[in-house]
VEXROVEX-618679 format. One record per residue (C-alpha): x, y, z; residue in one letter. Coordinates in steps of 0.1 Angstrom, whole numbers. Example, Ala and Ser with C-alpha at 12.3 -4.5 7.8 and 13.67 -1.06 7.14 Angstrom:
BEGIN
NODE       u       v       w   resn
NODE     123     -45      78      a
NODE     137     -11      71      s
***
This chain:
BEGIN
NODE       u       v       w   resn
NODE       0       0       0      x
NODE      28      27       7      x
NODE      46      20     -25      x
NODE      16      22     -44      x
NODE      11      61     -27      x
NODE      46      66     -35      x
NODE      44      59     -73      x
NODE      13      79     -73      x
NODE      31     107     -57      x
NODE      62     104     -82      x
NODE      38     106    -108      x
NODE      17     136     -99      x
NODE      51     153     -99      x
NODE      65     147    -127      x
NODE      33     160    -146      x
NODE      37     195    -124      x
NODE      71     196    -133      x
NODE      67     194    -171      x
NODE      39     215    -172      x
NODE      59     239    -156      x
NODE      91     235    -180      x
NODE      62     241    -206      x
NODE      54     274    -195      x
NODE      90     284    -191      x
NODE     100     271    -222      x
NODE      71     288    -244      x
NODE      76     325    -255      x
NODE      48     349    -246      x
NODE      30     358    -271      x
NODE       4     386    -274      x
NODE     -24     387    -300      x
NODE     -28     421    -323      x
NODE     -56     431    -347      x
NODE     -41     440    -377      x
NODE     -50     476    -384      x
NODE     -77     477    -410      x
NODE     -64     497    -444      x
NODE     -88     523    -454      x
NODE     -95     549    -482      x
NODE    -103     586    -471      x
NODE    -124     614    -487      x
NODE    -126     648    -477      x
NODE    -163     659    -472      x
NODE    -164     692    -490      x
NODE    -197     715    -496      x
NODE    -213     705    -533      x
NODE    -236     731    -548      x
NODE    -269     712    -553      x
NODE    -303     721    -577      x
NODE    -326     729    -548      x
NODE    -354     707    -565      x
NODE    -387     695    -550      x
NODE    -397     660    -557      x
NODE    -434     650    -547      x
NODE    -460     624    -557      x
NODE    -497     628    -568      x
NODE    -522     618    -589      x
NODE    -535     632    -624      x
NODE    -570     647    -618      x
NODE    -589     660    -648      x
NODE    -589     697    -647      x
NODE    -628     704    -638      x
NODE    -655     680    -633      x
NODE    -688     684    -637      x
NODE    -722     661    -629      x
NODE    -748     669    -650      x
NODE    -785     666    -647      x
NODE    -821     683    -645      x
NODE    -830     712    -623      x
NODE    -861     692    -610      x
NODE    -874     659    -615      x
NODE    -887     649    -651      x
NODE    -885     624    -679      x
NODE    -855     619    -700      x
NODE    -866     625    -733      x
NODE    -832     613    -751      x
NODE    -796     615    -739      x
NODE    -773     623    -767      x
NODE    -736     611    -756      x
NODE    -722     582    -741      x
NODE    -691     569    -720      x
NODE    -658     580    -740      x
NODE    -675     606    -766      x
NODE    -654     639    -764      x
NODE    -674     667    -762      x
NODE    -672     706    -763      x
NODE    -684     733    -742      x
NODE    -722     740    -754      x
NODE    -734     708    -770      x
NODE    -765     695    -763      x
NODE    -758     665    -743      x
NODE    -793     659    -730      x
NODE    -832     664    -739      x
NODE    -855     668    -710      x
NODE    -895     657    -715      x
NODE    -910     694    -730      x
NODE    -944     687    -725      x
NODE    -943     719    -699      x
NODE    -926     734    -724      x
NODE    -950     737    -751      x
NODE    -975     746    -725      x
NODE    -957     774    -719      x
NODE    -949     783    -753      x
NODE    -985     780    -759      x
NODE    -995     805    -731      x
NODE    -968     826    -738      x
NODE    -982     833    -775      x
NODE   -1018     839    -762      x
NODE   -1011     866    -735      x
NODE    -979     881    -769      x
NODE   -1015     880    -793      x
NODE   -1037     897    -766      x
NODE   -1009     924    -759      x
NODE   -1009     930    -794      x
NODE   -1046     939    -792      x
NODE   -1049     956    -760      x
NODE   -1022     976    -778      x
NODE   -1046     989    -804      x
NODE   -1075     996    -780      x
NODE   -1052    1018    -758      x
NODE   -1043    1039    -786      x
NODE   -1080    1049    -791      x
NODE   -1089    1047    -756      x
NODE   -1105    1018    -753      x
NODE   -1087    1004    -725      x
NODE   -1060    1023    -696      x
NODE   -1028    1024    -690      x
NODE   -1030    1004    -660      x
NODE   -1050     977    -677      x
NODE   -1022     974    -707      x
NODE    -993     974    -681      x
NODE   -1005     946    -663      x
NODE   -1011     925    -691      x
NODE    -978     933    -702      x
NODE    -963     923    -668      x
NODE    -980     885    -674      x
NODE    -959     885    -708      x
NODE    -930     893    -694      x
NODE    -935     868    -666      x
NODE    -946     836    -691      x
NODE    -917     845    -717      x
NODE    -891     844    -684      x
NODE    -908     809    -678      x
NODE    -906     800    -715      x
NODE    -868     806    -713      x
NODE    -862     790    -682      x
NODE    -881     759    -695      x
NODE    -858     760    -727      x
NODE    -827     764    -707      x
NODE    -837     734    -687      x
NODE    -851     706    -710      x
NODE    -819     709    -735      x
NODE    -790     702    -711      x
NODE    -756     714    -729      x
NODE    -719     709    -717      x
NODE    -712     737    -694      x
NODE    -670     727    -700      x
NODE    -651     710    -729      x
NODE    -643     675    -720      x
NODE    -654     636    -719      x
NODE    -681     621    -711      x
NODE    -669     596    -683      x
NODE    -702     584    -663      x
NODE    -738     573    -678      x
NODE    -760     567    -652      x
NODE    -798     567    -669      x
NODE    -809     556    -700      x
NODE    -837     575    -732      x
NODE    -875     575    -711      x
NODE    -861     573    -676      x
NODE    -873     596    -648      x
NODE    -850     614    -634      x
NODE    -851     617    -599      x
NODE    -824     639    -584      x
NODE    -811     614    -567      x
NODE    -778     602    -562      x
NODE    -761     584    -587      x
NODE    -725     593    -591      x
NODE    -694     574    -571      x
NODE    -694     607    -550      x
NODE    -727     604    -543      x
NODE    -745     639    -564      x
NODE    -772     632    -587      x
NODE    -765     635    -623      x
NODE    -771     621    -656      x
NODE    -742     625    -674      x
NODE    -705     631    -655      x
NODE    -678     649    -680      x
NODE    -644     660    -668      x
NODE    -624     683    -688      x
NODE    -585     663    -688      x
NODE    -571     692    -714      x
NODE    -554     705    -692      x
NODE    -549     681    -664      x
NODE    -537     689    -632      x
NODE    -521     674    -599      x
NODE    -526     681    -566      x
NODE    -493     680    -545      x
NODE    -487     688    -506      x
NODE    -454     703    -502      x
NODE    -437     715    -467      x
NODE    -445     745    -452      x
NODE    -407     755    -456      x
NODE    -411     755    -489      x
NODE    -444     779    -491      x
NODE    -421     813    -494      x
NODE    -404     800    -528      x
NODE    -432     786    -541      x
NODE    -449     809    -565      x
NODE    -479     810    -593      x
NODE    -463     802    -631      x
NODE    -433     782    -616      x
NODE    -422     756    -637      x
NODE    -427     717    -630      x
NODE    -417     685    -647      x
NODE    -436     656    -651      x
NODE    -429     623    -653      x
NODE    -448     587    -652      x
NODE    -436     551    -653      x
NODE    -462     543    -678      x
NODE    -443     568    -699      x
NODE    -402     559    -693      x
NODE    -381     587    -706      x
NODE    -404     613    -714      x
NODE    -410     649    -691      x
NODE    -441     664    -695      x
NODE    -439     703    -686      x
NODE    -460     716    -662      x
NODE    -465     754    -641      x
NODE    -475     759    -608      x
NODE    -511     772    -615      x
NODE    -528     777    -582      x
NODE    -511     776    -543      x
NODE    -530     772    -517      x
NODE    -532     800    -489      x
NODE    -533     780    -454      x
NODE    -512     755    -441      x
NODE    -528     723    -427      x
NODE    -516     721    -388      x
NODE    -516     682    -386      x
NODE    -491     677    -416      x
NODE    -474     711    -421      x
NODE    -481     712    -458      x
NODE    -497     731    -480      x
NODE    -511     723    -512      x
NODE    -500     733    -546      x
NODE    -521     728    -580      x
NODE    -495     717    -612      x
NODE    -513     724    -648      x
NODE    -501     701    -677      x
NODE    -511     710    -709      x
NODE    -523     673    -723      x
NODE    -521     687    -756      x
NODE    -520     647    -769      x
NODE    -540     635    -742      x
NODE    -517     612    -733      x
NODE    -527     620    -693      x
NODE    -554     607    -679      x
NODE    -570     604    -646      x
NODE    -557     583    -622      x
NODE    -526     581    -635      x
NODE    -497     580    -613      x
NODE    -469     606    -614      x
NODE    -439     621    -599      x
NODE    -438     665    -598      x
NODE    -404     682    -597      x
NODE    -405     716    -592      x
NODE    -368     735    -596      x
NODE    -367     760    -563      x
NODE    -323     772    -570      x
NODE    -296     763    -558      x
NODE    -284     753    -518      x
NODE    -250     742    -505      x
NODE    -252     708    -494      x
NODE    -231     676    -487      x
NODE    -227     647    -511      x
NODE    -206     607    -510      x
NODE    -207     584    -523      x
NODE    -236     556    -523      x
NODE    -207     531    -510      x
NODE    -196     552    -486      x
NODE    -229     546    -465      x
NODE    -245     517    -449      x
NODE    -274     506    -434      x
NODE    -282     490    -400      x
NODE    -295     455    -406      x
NODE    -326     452    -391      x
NODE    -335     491    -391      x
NODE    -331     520    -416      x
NODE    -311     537    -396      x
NODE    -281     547    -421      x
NODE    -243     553    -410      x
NODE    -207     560    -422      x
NODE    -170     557    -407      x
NODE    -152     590    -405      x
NODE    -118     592    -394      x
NODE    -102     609    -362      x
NODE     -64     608    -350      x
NODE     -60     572    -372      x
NODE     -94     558    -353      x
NODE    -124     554    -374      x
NODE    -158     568    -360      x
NODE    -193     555    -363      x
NODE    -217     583    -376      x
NODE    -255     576    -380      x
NODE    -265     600    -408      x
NODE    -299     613    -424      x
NODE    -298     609    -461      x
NODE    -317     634    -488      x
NODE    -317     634    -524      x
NODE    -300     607    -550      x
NODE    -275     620    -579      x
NODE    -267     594    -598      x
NODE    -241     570    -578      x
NODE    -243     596    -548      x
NODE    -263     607    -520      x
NODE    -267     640    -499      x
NODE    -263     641    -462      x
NODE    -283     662    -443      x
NODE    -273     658    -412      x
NODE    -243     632    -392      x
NODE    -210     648    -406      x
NODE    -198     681    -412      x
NODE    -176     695    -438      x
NODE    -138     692    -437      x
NODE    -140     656    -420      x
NODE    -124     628    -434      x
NODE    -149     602    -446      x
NODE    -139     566    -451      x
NODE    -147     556    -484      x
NODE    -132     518    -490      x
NODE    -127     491    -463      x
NODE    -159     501    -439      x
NODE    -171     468    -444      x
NODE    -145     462    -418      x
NODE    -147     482    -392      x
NODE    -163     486    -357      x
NODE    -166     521    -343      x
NODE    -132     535    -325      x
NODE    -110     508    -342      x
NODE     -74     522    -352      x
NODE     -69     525    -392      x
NODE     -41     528    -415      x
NODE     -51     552    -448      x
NODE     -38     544    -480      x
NODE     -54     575    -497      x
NODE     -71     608    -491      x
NODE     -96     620    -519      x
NODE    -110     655    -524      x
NODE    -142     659    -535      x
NODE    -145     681    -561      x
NODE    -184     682    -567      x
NODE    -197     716    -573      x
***
């Protein structure tokens, strides 16, 4: 039993002792990041077009729902969906069986004027008597007009004919019939010009003026600008959104715009001084869209959360996160983790203007 202890014992020492020979033996060593090689550009001020770019929709110019002053038969409607139209064509006969009434009366009292006429010139009847007869003319040929005016229903604006909503011998009822809920017969909306209807920010409502030119453009139509004009801005600004909203005319010479459309306004405000890099130079928080960039400080690289603007082409403009004069890293972010020592290989300078 005591020489098995002993050999235990002999053995448990000899493993101390060349564990111990190990660590005097092995050279200390002490792990060091490599410093990560990175590419510099000098943020410099770039003078930018101070442009406005808003979505909206095409709307026609003016709408308008058209139908009878008071309820009566349709006698026949003249247009239908898709016919073009222009301002003053009979789009719509109303039932004139009050009209000829009216027409009828209207010739009996004109007939007895005309005699009562004669008779006051020899003093058959007075003054008084003539004058009021006179007054019932006056008052059935004002009723004859009226009934004219509103049994032939003309285009009040030039335009197309875009809703249909009764048919030839129909009553008309004055009630609603339109999507928006107003009671028409016809609907025609006038889409030469067309406009849109954009809500811009209230910091932009002192540059914004009447007659200021806009561009135009639509996927539906790649390549192509359509020129537009500020036509009409709005006077108050809505205190839930800050906005105000501003009324773009296109021409639609070729009526190639049509309602609903989709579109994208630019409107061209001057010039600013502002602060562009490069698209690479900026990169985006997985998991958010919070974007940031590395700019260097005494050879240590500096994470910066910036607020992007506008895109020119491969770059983008900062508005806020870095300042000019500061060195942005431009190649080998990818690598680095904010206050990590760098080594630059090359300093840019940006030369946008």
């Amino acid at each position: 039993m005591t020489t098995f202890l002993k050999s235990k014992n002999l053995i448990l020492l000899t493993f101390v002792l060349f564990i111990s020979g190990c660590n005097l033996t092995a050279p200390e060593e002490e792990y060091e990041r490599q410093k990560v090689l990175v590419e510099l550009k000098r943020v410099e001020p770039a003078i930018l077009p101070d442009d406005v770019r808003i979505t909206g929709v095409v709307e026609p110019f003016e709408v308008s729902h058209i139908g009878a002053p008071t309820p009566s038969r349709i006698e026949k409607i003249f247009v239908d969906v898709g016919d073009r139209v222009e301002k003053g064509q009979l789009l719509v006969q109303m039932d004139r069986t009050q009209l000829f009434q009216a027409q009828v009366q209207l010739d009996n009292i004109r007939e007895d004027l005309r005699r009562m006429d004669t008779l006051l010139k020899v003093g058959a009847v007075t003054q008084q008597q003539y004058d009021q007869l006179k007054t019932q003319y006056e008052v059935a040929a004002s009723n004859v007009k009226n009934l004219e005016e509103n049994t032939r229903i003309e285009a009040n604006i030039p335009g197309i004919i875009t809703g249909r909503f009764n048919s030839d011998g129909e009553i008309f009822s004055m009630s609603p019939a339109t999507p928006g809920g107003r009671p028409a017969i016809v609907t025609l909306k006038q889409i030469q010009p067309v406009k849109i209807m954009v809500g811009l920010s209230e910091r932009f409502f002192p540059q914004v003026q009447p007659g200021m030119e806009a561009g135009v453009t639509l996927d539906i139509f790649p390549g192509r600008q359509f020129p537009g004009r500020v036509n009409r801005v709005h006077p108050t600004i809505d205190r839930m959104s800050g906005t105000f909203q501003v009324e773009v005319l296109i021409e639609n010479r070729d009526l190639s715009l049509r309602p609903g459309m989709f579109a994208r306004v630019s409107l061209k405000l001057g010039e600013i001084e502002g602060i562009l890099v490069p698209s690479l130079a900026v990169r985006k928080q997985v998991g958010s869209d919070e974007r940031f960039v590395f700019v260097v400080e005494n050879d240590k690289a500096y994470r910066r959360t910036v607020t992007l603007g506008r895109t020119f082409d491969d770059q983008l403009e900062i508005l806020s996160g870095i300042s000019t004069g500061e060195k942005l890293v431009v190649t080998g972010q990818h690598n680095l983790v904010d206050g990590e020592e760098v080594e630059t290989v090359n300093i840019k300078s940006n030369t946008t203007n």
